[in-house]
C-alpha positions in Angstrom: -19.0 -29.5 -23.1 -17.0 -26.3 -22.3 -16.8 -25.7 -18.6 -18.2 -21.7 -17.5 -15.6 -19.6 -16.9 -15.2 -18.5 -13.0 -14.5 -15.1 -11.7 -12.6 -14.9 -8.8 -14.7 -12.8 -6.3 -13.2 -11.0 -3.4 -13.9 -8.8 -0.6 -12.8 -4.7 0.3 -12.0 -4.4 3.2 -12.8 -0.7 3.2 -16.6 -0.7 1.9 -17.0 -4.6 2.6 -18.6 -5.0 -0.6 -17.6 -7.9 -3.1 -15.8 -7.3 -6.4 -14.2 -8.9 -9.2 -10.4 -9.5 -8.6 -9.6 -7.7 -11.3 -11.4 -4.2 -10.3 -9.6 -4.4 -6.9 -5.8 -3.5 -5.6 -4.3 -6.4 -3.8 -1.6 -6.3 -1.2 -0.1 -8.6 0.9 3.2 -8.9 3.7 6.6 -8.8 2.2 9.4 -11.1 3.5 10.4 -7.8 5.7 7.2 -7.9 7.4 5.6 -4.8 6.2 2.3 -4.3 4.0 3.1 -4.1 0.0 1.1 -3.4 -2.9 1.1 -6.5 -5.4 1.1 -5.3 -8.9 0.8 -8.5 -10.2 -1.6 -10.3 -8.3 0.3 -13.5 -7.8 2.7 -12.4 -4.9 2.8 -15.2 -2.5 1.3 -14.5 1.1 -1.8 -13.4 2.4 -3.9 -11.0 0.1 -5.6 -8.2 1.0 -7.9 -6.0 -1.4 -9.5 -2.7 -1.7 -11.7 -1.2 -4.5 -9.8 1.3 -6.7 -11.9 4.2 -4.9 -11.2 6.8 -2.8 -13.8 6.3 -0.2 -12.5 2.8 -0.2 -9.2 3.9 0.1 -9.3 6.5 3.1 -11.6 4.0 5.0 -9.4 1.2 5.5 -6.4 3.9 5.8 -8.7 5.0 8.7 -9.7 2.2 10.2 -5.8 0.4 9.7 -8.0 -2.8 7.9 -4.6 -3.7 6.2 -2.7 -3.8 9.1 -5.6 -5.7 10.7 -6.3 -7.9 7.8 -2.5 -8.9 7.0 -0.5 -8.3 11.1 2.0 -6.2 9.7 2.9 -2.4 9.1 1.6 -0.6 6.2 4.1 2.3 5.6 2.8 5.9 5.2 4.8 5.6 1.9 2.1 2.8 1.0 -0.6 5.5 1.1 1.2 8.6 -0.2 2.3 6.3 -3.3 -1.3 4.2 -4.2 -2.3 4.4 -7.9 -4.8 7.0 -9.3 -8.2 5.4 -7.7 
């Protein structure tokens, strides 16, 4: 008997709502200590995720939930550069 498949369910830390891994950007520390956008979604480190919203977006931005969430820096240049939400 086939076993059901499982999607991975995490949390935005802007809105606090739960979403499919998939749907939302992940980021996590770098090796230099500051906060980094992981393309992939396999970097190794802490993870930290936001929906692909602008709402979602300039809450946490707001708020500094990444730097919160992950004890490092995010650089302005993380903002200024985030994919089309």
């Amino acid at each position: 008997m086939p076993r059901p498949s499982h999607e991975a369910v995490r949390t935005c830390l802007g809105c606090r709502r739960e979403g499919l891994k998939p749907e939302l950007l992940r980021f996590v520390r770098s090796s230099e200590g500051l906060v980094v956008l992981d393309r992939t979604g396999r970097a190794p480190g802490r993870g930290a995720y936001l929906h692909r919203d602008l709402t979602c977006v300039e809450t946490a931005r707001k708020r500094r939930q990444l730097e919160r969430a992950l004890g490092a820096a995010a650089p302005s240049e993380l903002w200024e550069g985030m994919p089309s939400v």
